[in-house]
MIDOSE-1310 file (N, C-alpha, C; in nm, 2 decimals, decimal comma, always signed):
residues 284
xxxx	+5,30/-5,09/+3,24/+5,35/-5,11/+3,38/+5,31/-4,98/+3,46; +5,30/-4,85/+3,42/+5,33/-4,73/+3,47/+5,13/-4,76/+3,45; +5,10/-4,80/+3,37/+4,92/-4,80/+3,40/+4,87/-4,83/+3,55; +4,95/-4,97/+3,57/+4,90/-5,06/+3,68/+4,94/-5,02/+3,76
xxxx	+5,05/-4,91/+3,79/+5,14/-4,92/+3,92/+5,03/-4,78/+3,95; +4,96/-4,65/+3,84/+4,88/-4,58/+3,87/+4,75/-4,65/+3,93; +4,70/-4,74/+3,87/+4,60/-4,79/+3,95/+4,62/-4,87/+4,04; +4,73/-4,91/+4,10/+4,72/-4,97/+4,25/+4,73/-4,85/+4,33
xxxx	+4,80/-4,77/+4,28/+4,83/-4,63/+4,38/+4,65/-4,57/+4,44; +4,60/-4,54/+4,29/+4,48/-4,50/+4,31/+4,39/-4,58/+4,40; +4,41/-4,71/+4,37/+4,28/-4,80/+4,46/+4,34/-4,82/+4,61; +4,51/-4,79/+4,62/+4,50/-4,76/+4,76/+4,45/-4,64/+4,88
xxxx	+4,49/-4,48/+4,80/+4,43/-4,37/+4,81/+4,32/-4,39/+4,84; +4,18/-4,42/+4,74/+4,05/-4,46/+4,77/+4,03/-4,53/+4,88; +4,11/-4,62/+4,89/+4,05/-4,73/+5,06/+4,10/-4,67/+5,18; +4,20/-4,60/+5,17/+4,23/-4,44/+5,31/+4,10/-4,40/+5,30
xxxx	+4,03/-4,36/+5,19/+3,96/-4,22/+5,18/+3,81/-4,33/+5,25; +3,78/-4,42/+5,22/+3,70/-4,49/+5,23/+3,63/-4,53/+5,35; +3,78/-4,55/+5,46/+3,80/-4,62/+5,55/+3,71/-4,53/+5,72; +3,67/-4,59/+5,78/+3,69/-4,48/+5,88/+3,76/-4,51/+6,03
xxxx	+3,77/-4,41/+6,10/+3,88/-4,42/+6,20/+3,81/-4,40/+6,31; +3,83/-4,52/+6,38/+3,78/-4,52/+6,57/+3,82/-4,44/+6,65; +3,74/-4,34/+6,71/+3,78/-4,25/+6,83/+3,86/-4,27/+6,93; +3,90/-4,39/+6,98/+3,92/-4,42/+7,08/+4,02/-4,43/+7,11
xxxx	+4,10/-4,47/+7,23/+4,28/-4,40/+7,22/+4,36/-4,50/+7,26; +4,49/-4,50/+7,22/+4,52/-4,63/+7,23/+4,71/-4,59/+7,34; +4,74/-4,54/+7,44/+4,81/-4,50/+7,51/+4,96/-4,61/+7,50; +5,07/-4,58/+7,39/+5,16/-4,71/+7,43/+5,24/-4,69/+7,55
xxxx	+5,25/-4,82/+7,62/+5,27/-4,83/+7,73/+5,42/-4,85/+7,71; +5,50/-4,75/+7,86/+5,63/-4,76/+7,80/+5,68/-4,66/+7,77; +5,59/-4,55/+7,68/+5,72/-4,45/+7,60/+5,63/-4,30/+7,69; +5,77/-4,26/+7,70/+5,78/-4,10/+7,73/+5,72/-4,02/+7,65
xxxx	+5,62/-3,91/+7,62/+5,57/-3,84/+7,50/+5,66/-3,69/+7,60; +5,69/-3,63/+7,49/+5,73/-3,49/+7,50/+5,68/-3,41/+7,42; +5,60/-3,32/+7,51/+5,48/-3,18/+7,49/+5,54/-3,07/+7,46; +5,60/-2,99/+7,33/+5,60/-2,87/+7,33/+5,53/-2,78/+7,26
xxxx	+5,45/-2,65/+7,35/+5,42/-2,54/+7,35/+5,44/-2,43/+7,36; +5,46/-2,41/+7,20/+5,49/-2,28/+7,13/+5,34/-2,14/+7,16; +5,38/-2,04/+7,23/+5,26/-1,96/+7,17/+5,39/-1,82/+7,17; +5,25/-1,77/+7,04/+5,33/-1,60/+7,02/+5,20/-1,50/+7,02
xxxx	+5,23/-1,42/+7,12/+5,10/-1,30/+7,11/+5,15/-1,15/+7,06; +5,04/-1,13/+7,00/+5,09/-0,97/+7,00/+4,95/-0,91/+7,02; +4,95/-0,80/+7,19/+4,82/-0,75/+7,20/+4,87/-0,60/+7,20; +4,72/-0,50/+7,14/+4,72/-0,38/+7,10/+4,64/-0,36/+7,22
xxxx	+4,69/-0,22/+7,24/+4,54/-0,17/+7,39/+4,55/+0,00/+7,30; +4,45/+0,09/+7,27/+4,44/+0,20/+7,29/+4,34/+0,26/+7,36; +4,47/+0,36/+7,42/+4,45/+0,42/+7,51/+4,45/+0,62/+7,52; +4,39/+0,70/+7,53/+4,44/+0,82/+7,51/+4,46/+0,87/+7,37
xxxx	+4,39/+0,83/+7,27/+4,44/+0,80/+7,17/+4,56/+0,73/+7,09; +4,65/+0,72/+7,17/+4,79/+0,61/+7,14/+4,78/+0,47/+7,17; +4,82/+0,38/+7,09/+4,83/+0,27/+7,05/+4,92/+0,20/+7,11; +4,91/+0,12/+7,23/+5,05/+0,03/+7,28/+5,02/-0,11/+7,27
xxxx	+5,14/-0,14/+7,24/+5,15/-0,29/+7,20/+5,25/-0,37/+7,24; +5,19/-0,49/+7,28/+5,28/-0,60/+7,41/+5,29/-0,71/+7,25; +5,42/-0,76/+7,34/+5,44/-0,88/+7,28/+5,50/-1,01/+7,34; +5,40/-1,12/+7,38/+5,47/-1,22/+7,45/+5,48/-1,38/+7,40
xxxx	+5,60/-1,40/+7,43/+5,68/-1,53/+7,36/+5,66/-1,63/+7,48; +5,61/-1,78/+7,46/+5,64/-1,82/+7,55/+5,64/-2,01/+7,50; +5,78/-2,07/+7,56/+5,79/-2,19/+7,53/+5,78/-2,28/+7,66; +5,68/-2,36/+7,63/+5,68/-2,49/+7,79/+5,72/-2,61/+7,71
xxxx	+5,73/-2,67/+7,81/+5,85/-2,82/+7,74/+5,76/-2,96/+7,88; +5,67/-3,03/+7,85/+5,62/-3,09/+7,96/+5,67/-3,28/+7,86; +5,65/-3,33/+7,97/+5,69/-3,45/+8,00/+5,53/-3,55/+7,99; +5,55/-3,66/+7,92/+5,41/-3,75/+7,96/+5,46/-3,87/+8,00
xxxx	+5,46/-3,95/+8,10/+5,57/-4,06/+8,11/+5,43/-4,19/+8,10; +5,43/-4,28/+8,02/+5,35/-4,36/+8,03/+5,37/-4,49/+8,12; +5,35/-4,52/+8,24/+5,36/-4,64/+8,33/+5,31/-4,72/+8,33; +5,20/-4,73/+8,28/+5,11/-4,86/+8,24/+4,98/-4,83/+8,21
xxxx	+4,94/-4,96/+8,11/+4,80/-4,96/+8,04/+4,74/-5,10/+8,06; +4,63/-5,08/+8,11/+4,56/-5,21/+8,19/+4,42/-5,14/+8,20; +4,36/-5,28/+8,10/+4,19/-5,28/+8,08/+4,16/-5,15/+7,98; +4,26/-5,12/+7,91/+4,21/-4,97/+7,88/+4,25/-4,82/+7,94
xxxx	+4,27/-4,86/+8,06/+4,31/-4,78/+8,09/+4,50/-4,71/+8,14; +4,50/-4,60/+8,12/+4,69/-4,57/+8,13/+4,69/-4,47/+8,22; +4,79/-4,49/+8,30/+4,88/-4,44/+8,46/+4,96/-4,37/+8,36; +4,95/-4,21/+8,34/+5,04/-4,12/+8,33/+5,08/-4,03/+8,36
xxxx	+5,22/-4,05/+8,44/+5,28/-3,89/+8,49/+5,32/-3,79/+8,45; +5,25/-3,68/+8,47/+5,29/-3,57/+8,41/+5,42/-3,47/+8,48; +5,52/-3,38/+8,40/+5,61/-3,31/+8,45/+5,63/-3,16/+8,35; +5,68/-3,09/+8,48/+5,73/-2,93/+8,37/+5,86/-2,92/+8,33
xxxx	+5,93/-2,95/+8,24/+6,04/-2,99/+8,21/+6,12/-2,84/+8,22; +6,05/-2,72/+8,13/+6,16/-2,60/+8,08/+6,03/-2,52/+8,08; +6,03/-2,40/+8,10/+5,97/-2,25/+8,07/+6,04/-2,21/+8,01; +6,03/-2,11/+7,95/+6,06/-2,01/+7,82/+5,96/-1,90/+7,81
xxxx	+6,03/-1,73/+7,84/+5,92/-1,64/+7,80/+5,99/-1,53/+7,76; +5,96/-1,45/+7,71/+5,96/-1,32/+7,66/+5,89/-1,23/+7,66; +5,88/-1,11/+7,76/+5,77/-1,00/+7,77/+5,82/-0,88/+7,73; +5,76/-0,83/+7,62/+5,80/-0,70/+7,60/+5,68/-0,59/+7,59
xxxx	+5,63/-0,49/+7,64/+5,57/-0,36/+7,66/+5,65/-0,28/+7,70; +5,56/-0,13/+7,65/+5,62/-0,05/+7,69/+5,63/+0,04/+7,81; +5,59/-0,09/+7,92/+5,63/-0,04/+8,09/+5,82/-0,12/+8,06; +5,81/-0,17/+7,97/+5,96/-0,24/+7,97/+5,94/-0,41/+7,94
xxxx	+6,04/-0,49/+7,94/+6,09/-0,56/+7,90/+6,15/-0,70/+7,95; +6,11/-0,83/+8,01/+6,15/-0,89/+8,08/+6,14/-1,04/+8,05; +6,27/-1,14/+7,99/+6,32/-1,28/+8,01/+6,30/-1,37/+8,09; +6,24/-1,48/+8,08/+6,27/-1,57/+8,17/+6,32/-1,71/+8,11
xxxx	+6,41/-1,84/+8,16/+6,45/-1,94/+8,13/+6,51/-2,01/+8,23; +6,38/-2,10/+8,24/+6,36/-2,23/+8,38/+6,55/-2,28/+8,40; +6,59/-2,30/+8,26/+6,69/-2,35/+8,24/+6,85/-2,26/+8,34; +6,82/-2,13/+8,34/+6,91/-2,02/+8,38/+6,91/-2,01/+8,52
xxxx	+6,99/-2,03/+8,58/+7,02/-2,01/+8,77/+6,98/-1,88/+8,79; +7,03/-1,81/+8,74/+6,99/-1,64/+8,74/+6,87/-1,60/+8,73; +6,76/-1,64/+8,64/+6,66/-1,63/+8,63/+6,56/-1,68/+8,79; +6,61/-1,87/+8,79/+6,55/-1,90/+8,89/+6,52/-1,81/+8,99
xxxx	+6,66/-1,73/+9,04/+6,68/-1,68/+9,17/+6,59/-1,55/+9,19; +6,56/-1,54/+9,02/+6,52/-1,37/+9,08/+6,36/-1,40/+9,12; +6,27/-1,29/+9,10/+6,13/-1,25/+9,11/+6,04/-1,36/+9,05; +6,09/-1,33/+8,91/+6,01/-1,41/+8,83/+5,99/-1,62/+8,81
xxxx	+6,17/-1,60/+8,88/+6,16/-1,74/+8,94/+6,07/-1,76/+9,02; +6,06/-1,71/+9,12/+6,00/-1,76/+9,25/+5,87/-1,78/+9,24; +5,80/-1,69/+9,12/+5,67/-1,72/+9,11/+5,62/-1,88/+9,02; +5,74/-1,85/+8,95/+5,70/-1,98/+8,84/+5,76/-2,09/+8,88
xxxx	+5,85/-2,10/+8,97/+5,86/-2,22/+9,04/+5,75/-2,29/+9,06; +5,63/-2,26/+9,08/+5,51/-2,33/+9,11/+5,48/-2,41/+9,00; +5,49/-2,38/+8,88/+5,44/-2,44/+8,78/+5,55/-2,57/+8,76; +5,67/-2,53/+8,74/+5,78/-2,63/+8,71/+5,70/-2,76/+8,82
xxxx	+5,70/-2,70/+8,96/+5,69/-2,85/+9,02/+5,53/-2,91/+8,99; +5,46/-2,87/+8,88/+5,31/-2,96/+8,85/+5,37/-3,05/+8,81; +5,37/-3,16/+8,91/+5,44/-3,29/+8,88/+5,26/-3,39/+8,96; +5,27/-3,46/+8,84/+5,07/-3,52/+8,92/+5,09/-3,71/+8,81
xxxx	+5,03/-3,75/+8,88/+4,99/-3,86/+8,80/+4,87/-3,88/+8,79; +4,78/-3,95/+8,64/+4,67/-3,91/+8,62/+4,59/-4,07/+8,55; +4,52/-4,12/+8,56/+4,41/-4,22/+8,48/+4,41/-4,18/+8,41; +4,41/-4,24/+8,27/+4,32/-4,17/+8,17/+4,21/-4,34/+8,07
xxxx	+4,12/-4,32/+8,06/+4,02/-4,41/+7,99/+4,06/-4,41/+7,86; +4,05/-4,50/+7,78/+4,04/-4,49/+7,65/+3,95/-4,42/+7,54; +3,88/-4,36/+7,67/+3,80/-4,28/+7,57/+3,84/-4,12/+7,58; +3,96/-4,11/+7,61/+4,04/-3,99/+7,69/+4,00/-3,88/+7,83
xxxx	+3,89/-3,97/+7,84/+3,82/-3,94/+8,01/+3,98/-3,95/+8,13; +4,00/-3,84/+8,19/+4,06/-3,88/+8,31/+3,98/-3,88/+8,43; +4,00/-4,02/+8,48/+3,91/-4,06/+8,58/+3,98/-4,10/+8,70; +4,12/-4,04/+8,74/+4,20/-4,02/+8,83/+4,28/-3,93/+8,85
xxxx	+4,30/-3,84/+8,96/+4,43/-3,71/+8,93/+4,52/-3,75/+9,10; +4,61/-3,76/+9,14/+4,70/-3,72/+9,23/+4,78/-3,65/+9,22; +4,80/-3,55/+9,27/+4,94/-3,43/+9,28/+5,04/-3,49/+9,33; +5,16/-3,50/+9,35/+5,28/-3,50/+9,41/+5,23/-3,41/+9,52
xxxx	+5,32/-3,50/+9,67/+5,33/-3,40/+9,79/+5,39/-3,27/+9,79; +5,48/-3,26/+9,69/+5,51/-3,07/+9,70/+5,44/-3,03/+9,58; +5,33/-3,07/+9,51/+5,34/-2,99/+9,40/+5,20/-2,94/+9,46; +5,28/-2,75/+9,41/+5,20/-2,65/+9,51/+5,03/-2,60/+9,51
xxxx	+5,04/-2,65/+9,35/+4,85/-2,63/+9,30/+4,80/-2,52/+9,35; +4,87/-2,42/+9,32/+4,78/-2,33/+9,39/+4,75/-2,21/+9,25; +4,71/-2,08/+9,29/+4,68/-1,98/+9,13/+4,79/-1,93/+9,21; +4,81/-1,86/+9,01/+4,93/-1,78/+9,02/+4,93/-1,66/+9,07
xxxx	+5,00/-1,57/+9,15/+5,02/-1,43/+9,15/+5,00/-1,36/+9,01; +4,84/-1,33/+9,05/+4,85/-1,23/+8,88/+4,86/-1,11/+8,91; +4,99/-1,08/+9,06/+4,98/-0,93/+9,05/+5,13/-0,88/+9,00; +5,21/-1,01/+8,95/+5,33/-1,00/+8,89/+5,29/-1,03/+8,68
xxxx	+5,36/-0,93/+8,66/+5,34/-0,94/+8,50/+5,34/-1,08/+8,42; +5,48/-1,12/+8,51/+5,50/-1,28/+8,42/+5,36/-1,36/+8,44; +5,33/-1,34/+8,57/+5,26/-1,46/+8,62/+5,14/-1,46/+8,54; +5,11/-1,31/+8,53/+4,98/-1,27/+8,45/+4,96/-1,30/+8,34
xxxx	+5,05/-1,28/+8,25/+5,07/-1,33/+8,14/+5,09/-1,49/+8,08; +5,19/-1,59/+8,18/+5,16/-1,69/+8,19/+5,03/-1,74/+8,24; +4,94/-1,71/+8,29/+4,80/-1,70/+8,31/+4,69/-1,72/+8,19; +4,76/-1,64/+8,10/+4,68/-1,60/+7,95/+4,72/-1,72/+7,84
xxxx	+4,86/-1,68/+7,85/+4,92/-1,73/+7,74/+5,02/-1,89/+7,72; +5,00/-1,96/+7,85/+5,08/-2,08/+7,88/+4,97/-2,23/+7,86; +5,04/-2,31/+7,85/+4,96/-2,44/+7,83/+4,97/-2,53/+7,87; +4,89/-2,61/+7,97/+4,93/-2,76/+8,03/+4,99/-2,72/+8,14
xxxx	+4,97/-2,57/+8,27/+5,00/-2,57/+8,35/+4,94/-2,59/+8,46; +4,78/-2,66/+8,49/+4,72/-2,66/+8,54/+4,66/-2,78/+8,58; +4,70/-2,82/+8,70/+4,63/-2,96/+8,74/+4,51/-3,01/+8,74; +4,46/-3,11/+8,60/+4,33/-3,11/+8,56/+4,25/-3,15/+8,63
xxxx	+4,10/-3,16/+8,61/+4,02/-3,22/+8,75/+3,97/-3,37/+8,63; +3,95/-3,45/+8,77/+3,86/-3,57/+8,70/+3,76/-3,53/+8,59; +3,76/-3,61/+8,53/+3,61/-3,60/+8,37/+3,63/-3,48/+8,29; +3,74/-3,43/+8,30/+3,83/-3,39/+8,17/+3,89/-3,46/+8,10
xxxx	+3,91/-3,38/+7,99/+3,99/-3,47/+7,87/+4,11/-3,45/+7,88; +4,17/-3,58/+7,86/+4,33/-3,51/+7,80/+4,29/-3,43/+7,69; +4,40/-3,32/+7,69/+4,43/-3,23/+7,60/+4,49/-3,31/+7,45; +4,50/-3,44/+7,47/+4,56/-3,56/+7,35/+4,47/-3,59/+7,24
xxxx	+4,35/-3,55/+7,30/+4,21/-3,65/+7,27/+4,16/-3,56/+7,17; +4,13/-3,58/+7,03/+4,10/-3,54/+6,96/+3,95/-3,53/+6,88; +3,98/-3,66/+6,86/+3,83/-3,73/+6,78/+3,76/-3,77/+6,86; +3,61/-3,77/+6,78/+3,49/-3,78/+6,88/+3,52/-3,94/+6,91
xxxx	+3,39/-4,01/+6,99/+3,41/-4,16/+7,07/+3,29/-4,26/+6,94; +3,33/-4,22/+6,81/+3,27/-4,31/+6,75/+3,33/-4,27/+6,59; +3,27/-4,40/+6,52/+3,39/-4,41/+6,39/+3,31/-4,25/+6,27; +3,44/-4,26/+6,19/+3,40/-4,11/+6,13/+3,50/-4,17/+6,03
xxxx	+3,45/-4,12/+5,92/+3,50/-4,09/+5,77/+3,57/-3,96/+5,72; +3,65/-3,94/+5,64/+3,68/-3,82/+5,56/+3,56/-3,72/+5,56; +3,60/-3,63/+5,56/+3,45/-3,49/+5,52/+3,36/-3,48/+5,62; +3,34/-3,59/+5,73/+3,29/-3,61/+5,87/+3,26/-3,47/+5,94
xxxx	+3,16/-3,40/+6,00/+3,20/-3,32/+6,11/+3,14/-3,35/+6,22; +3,19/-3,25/+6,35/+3,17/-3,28/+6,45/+3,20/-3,14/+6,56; +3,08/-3,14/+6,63/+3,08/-3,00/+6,75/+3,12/-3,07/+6,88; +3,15/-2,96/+6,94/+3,23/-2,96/+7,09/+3,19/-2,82/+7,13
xxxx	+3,19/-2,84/+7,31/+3,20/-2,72/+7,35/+3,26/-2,72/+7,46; +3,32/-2,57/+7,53/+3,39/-2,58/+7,66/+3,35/-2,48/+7,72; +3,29/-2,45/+7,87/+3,25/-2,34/+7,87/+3,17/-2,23/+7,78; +3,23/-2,14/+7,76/+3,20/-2,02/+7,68/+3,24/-2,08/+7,50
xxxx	+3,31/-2,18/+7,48/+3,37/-2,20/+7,38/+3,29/-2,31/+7,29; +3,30/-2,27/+7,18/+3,24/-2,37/+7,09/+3,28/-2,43/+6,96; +3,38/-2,58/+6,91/+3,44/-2,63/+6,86/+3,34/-2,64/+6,76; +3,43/-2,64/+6,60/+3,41/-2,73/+6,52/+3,47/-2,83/+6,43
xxxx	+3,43/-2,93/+6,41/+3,56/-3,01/+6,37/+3,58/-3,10/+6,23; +3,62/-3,04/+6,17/+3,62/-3,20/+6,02/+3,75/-3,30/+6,00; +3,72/-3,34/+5,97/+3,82/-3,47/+5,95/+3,88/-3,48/+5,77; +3,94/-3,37/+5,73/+3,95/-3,31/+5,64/+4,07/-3,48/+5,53
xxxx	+4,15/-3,56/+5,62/+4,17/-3,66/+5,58/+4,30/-3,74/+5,59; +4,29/-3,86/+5,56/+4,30/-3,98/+5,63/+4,45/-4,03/+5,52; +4,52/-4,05/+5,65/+4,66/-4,05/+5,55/+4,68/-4,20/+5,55; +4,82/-4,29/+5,55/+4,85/-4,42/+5,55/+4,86/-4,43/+5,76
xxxx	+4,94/-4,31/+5,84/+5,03/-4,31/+5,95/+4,93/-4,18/+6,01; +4,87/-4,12/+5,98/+4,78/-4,01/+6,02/+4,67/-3,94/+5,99; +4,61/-3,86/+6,07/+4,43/-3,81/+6,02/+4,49/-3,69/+6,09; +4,42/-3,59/+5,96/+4,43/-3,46/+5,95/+4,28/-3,40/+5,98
xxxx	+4,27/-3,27/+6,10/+4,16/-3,28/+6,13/+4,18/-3,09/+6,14; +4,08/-3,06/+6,02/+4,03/-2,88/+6,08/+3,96/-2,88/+6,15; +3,95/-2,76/+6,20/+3,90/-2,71/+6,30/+3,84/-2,53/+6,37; +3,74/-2,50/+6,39/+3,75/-2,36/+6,47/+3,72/-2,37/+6,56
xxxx	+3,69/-2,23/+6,61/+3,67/-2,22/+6,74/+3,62/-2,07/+6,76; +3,51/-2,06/+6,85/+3,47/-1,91/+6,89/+3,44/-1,90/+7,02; +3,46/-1,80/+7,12/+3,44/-1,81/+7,20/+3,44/-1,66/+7,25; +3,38/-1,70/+7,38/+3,36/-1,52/+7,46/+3,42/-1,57/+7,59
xxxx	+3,47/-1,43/+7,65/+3,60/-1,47/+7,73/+3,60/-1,37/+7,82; +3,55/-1,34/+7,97/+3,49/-1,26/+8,02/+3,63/-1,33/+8,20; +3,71/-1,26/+8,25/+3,79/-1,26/+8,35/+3,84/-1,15/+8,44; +3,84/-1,16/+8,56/+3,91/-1,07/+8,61/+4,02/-1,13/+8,67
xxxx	+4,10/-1,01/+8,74/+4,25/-1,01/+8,79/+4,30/-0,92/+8,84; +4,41/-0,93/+8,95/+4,44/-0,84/+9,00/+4,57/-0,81/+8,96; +4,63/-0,68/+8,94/+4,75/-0,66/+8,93/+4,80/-0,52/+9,01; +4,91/-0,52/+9,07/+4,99/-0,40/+9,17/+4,88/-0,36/+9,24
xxxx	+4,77/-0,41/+9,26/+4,66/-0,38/+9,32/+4,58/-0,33/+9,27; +4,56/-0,31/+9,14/+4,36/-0,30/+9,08/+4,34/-0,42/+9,04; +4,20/-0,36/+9,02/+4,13/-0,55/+8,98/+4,12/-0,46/+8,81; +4,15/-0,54/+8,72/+4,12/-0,58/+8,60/+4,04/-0,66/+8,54
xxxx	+3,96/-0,61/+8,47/+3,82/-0,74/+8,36/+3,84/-0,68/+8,22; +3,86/-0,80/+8,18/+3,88/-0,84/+8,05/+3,77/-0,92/+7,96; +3,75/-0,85/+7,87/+3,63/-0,92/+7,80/+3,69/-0,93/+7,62; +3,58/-1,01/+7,58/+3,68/-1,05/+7,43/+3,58/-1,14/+7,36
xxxx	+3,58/-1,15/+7,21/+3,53/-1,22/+7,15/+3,63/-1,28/+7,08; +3,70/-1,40/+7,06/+3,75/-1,47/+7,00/+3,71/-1,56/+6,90; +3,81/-1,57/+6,81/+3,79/-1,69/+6,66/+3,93/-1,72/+6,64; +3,92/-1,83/+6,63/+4,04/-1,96/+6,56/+4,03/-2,04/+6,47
xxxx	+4,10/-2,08/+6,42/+4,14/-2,18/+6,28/+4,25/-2,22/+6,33; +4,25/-2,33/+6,29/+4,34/-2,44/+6,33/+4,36/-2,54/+6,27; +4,46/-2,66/+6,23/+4,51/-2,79/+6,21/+4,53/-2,85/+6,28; +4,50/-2,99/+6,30/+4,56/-3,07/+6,42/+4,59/-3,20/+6,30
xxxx	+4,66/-3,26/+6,30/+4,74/-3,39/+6,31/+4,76/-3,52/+6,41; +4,69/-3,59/+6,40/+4,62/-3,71/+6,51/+4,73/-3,86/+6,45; +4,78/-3,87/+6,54/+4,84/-4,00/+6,54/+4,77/-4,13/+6,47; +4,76/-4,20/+6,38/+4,68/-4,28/+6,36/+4,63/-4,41/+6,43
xxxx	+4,80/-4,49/+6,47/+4,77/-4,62/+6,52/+4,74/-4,57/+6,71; +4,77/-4,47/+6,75/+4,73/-4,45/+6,94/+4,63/-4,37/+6,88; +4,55/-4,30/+6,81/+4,47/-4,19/+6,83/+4,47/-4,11/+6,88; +4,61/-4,06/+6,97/+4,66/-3,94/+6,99/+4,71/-3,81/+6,91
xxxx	+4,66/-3,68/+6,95/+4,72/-3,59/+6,89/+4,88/-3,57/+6,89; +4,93/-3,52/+6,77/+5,02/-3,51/+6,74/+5,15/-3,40/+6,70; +5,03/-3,30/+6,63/+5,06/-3,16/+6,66/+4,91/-3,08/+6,61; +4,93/-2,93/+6,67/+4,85/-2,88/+6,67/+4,87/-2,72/+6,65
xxxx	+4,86/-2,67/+6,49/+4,86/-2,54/+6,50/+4,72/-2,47/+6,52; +4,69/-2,31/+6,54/+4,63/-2,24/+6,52/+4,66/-2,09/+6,53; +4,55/-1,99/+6,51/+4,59/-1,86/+6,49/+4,41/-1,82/+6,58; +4,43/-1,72/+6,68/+4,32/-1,69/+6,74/+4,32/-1,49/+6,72
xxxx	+4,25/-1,46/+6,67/+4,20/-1,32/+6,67/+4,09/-1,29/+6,77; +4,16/-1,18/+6,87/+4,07/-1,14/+6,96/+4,04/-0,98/+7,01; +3,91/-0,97/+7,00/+3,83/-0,86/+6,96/+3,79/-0,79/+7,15; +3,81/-0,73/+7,21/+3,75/-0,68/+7,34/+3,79/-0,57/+7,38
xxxx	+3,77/-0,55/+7,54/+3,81/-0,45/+7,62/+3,85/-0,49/+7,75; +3,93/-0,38/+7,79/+4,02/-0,39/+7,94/+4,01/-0,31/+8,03; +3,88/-0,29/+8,12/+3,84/-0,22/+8,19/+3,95/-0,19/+8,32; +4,00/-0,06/+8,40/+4,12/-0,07/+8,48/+4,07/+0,05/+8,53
xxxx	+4,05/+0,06/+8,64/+4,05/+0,22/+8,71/+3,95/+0,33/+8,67; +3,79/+0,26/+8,60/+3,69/+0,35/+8,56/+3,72/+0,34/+8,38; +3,82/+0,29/+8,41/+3,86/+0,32/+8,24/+3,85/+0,20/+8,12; +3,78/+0,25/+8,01/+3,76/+0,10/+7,89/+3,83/+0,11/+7,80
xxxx	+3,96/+0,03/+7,79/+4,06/-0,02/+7,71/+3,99/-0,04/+7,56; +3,99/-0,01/+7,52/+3,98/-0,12/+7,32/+4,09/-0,19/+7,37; +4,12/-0,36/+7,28/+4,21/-0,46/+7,30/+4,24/-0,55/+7,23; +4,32/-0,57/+7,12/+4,31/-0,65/+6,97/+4,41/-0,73/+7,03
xxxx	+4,39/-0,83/+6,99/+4,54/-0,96/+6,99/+4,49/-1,09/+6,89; +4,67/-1,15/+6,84/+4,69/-1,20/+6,78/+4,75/-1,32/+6,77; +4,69/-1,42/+6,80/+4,80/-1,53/+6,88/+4,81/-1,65/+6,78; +4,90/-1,66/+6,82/+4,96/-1,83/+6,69/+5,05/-1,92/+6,81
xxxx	+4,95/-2,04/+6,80/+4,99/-2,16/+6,90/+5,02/-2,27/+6,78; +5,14/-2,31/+6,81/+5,19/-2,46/+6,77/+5,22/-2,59/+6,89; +5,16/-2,69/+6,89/+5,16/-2,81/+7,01/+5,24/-2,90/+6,94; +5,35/-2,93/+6,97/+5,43/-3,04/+6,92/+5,43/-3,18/+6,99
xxxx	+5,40/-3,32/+6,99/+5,39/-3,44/+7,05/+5,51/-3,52/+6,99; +5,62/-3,56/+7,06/+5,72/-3,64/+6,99/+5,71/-3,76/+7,13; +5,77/-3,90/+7,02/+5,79/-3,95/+7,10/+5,71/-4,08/+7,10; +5,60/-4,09/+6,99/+5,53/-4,21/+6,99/+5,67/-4,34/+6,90
C-alpha cells in the first residue's frame, strides 16, 4: 500500500514538473488585492575618513480594487492606504505614520500627503500591458520635494508610489507572454537594468521563480539647496512566488548590494548600501 501511495505521489510530482505554465494573467474580477511593501536600507557614506551610516525603514500598504474584467481586459483602482517610515542618521532621527494625526499635521505630513492621495484607475491587458491610466481629480501627480529628507528618501526607497504611464507593466506581471517549463530561463530589461529569470518550480497552487538583477544607477537631486548625483552599481537576488491559477505575483523577496558615490559640493562620497525588499499580495 505504502508502495502505490509512493508512486502516485511520485507520478504526480513528475506531471507538476512536466507541465508548463502560460504567461498570461488572469485578474479575478471582484476581489480587492492588498500590496504590502516592506523595504529596510542600511547606507554607509565615508567621508573624512569616518564612516556614517543611515538607516531607513519603510512600510506602504496600497489597495488594488478589481472592477471589472471584460475581453481580457481588467478596470483597476489603485489606492495608498498607510505609510510607514523610519529615518535614522546622524544629522538625527525622524518617524512618520500616515495613520498618526500628529504626524499628518507636521512637515513630513504635508509632503507625503501627495503620495497617500495616488488614487488612479488603470486598464490592464492580459498580457499585463497597461493600456489605460486616469488619475483621480485631486490626485496631485506631481515629484516629490527632494529637498526634505523624508521625501528624499521615499524617493529611493518606496514602492508603487508613482502614477504609471501607458505600456508599462503592472508590477504583478511576472512571467514572460509564452508557455515555460521548470529550469526555463528568461531576460528582461528596464532602463539601465537587466533581469534574469528562472522558473526554478512548479508547485500544485504556485510557481516559484529566481531571479537577478544588475543595474547602474546614475541621479541627481536637490536637497536644502545643493544638487546631489548619485551613481552606483547594483546586484540583486531575489524570489518571487507567482500565483498559479491568475498568474499574478504573489510575493516577492530580494536583497540589493550597492556599490557607488555621492558627489555634493566638489566632494566624492564612497557609498555602500544594503537593501532587503519583501512585496506581500493578499487577497486572491
Amino acid at each position: 500500500m505504502k508502495y502505490i501511495l509512493f508512486l502516485v505521489s511520485f507520478a504526480f510530482i513528475a506531471n507538476l514538473n512536466a507541465q508548463k505554465i502560460n504567461g498570461q494573467i488572469n485578474f479575478p474580477k471582484g476581489k480587492k488585492l492588498e500590496v504590502v511593501s516592506e523595504i529596510k536600507a542600511i547606507v554607509t557614506q565615508e567621508m573624512m575618513g569616518q564612516e556614517m551610516e543611515m538607516n531607513v525603514n519603510t512600510t506602504i500598504e496600497r489597495s488594488l480594487d478589481i472592477e471589472n474584467v471584460s475581453n481580457g481586459n481588467a478596470t483597476v483602482e489603485h489606492k495608498v492606504k498607510r505609510i510607514q517610515m523610519n529615518f535614522d542618521s546622524p544629522m538625527g532621527a525622524q518617524t512618520f505614520d500616515s495613520e498618526n494625526e500628529k504626524d499628518m499635521k507636521g512637515d513630513a505630513g504635508k509632503t507625503l500627503e501627495k503620495s497617500l492621495k495616488n488614487k488612479y484607475t488603470m486598464t490592464i491587458d492580459n498580457t499585463g500591458k497597461i493600456i489605460a491610466v486616469k488619475a483621480d481629480d485631486d490626485n496631485p501627480n506631481e515629484k516629490k520635494d527632494a529637498n526634505d529628507p523624508m521625501s528624499g528618501a521615499m524617493a529611493q526607497y518606496a514602492e508603487g508610489l508613482q502614477v504609471p504611464n501607458v505600456n508599462d507593466f503592472t508590477d504583478l506581471k511576472i512571467l514572460p507572454n509564452r508557455e515555460i517549463s521548470k529550469g526555463e530561463t528568461w531576460t528582461d530589461s528596464l532602463n539601465e537594468s537587466k533581469f534574469i529569470y528562472t522558473l526554478s518550480d512548479i508547485r500544485e497552487n504556485d510557481v516559484v521563480v529566481d531571479y537577478t538583477e544588475t543595474a547602474k544607477i546614475s541621479r541627481k537631486q536637490e536637497m536644502m539647496g545643493m544638487e546631489i548625483s548619485i551613481t552606483s552599481n547594483d546586484k540583486t537576488t531575489g524570489k518571487i512566488i507567482v500565483d498559479r491559477k491568475s498568474g499574478l505575483m504573489k510575493e516577492k523577496t530580494s536583497t540589493t548590494v550597492s556599490d557607488g558615490t555621492t558627489e555634493v559640493m566638489g566632494q566624492s562620497i564612497p557609498t555602500t548600501s544594503k537593501t532587503t525588499r519583501t512585496i506581500t499580495v493578499k487577497g486572491f
